[in-house]
C-alpha positions as CSV (number, residue, x, y, z in Angstrom):
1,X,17.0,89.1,-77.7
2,X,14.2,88.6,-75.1
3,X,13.3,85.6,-77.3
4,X,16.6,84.1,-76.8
5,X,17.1,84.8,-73.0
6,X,13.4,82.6,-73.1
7,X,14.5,80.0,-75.1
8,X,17.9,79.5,-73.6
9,X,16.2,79.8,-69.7
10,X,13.4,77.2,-71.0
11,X,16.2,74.9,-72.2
12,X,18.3,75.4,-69.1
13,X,15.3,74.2,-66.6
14,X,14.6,71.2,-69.2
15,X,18.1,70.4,-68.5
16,X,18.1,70.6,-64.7
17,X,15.2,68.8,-64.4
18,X,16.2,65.3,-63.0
19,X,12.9,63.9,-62.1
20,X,11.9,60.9,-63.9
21,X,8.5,61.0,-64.2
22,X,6.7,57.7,-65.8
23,X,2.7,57.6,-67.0
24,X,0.2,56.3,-64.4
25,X,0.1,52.7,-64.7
26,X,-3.2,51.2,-63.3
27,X,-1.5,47.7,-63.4
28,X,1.4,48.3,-61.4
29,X,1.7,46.2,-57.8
30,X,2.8,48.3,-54.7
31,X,6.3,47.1,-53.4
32,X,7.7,46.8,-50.1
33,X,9.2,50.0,-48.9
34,X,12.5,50.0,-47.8
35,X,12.5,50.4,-44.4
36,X,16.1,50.1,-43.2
37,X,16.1,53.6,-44.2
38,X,13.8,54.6,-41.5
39,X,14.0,51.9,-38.9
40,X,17.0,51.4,-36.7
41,X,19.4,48.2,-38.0
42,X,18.1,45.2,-37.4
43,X,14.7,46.4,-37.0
44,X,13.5,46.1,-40.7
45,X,13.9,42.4,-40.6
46,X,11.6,40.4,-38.6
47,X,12.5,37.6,-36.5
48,X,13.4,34.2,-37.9
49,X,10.1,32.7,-36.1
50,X,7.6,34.7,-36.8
51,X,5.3,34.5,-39.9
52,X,6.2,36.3,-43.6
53,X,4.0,39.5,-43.9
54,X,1.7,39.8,-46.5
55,X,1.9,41.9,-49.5
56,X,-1.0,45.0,-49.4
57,X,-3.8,44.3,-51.1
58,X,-5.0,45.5,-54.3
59,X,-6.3,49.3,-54.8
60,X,-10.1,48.7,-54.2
61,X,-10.0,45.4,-52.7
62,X,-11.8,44.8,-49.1
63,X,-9.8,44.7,-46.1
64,X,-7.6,41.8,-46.3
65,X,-9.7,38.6,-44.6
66,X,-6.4,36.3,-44.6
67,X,-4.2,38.4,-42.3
68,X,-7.0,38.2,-40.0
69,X,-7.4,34.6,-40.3
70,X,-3.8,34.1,-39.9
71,X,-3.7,36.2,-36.6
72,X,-4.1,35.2,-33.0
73,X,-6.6,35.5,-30.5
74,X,-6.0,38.5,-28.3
75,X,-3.5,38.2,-24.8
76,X,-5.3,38.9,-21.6
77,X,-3.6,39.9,-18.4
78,X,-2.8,42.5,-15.6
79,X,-1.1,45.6,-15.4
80,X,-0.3,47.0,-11.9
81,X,1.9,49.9,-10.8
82,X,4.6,49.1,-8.0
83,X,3.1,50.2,-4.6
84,X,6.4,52.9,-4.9
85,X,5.3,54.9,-7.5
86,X,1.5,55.4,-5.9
87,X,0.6,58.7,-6.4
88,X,2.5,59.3,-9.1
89,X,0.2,59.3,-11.8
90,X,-1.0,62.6,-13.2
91,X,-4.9,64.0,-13.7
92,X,-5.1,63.5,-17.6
93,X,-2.3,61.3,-18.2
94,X,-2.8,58.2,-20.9
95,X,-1.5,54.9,-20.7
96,X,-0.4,52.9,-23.8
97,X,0.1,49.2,-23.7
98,X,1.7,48.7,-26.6
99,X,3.2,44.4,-28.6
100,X,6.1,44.6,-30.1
101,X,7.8,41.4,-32.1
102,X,11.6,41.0,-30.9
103,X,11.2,44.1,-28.8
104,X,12.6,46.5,-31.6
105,X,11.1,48.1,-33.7
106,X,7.7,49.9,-34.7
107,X,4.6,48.5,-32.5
108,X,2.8,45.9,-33.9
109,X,-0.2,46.6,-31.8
110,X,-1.0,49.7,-29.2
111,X,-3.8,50.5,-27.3
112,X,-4.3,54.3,-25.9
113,X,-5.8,53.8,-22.3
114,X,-7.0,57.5,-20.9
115,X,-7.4,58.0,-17.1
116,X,-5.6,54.8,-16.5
117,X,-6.9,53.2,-13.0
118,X,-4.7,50.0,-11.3
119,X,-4.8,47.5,-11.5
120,X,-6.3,47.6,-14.4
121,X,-6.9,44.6,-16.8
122,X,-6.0,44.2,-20.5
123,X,-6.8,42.6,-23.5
124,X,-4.6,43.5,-26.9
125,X,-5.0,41.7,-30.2
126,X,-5.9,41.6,-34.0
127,X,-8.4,44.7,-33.3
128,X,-5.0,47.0,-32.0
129,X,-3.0,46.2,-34.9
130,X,-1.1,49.2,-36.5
131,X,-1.2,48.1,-40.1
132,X,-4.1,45.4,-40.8
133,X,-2.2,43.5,-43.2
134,X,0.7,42.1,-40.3
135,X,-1.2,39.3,-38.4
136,X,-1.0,39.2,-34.6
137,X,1.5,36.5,-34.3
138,X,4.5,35.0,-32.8
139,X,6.5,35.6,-29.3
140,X,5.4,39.4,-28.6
141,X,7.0,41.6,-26.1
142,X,4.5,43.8,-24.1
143,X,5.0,47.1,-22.6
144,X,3.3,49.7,-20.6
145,X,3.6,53.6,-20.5
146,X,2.0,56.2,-18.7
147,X,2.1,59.3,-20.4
148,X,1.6,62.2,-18.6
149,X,1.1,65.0,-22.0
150,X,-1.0,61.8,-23.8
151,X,1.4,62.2,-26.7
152,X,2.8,58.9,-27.9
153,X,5.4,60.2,-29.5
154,X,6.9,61.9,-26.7
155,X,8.9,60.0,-23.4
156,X,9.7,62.6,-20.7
157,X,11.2,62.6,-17.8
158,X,8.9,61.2,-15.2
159,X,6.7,59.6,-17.2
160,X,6.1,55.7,-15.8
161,X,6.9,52.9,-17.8
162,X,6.9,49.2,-17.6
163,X,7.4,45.6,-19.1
164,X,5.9,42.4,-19.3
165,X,8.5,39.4,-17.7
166,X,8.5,37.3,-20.7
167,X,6.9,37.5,-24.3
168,X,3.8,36.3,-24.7
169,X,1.8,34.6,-27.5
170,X,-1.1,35.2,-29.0
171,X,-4.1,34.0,-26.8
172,X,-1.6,33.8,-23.9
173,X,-3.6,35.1,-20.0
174,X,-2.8,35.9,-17.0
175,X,0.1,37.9,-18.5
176,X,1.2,40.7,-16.1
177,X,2.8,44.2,-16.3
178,X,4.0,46.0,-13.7
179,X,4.6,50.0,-14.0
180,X,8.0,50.1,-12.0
181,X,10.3,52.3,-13.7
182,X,10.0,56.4,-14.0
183,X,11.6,57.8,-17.1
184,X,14.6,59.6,-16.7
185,X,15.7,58.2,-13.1
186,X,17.7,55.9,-11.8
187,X,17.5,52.9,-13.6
188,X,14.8,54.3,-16.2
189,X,14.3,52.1,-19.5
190,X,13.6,53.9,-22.6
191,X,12.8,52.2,-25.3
């Protein structure tokens, strides 16, 4: 009877398991993930103008050469916080300039800046990039963030944030930022 109960349990958890499992296949070529699952719409898909990514490279291979070839010299410029917000930044607090493409998105490139002091010049390029394999290239939207827990993945009320006037390109200078917005009042951008 225990042999039964055994056999009929083993045969039960055979049949709930739905995971199909394949062999290890040293041959097999990474895909894209599908990021519209993660992403917010529209964000998966990168603008019309701006250069196809390239695929990962191969398990083993060196770091990939061409996407650095392909990318841009780094942009050079200014960021300065609005004579109204003097005073305002905390002991501690981090500042992250970070390059998006279209503005939406994951970063593209980010820089974490502690003990920030204004004005305080900038250069961001290939070296900042969050995944090596997306060249630094095309119209890029800079921001600026002072944090004041140094958490990136945090935005708090009263934390200071700004935005570069126009996107810049890659090898652009003389680009400026100015800090003039404080999460979580009056006209506060979040983004």
């Amino acid at each position: 009877m225990l042999r039964r109960l055994a056999l009929v349990a083993a045969l039960a958890g055979l049949a709930a398991c739905d995971r199909n499992i394949e062999p290890f296949d040293p041959n097999e070529v990474p895909e894209q993930p599908d990021l519209s699952r993660i992403f917010p719409e529209g964000a998966e898909q990168a603008p019309k103008d701006a250069p196809p990514s390239l695929p990962p490279p191969p398990r083993g291979a060196p770091p990939l050469a061409a996407a650095a070839g392909e990318s841009g010299p780094p942009i050079r410029g200014t960021i300065r916080l609005a004579p109204a917000l003097a005073g305002r930044v905390p002991d501690g607090a981090v500042l992250f300039l970070i390059a998006r493409r279209g503005g939406a998105g994951p970063p593209l490139a980010v820089q974490r800046i502690p003990q920030p002091r204004f004005p305080l010049e900038f250069s961001i390029g290939p070296d900042d990039r969050m995944l090596e394999t997306i060249p630094f290239a095309g119209e890029l939207e800079l921001s600026a963030r002072v944090d004041a827990d140094g958490n990136a993945m945090s935005r708090q009320p009263g934390d200071l944030e700004g935005r570069a006037a126009a996107p810049a390109a890659p090898g652009a200078s003389g680009v400026a930022i100015e800090i003039d917005a404080v999460l979580g009042e009056g006209d506060a951008r979040s983004r």
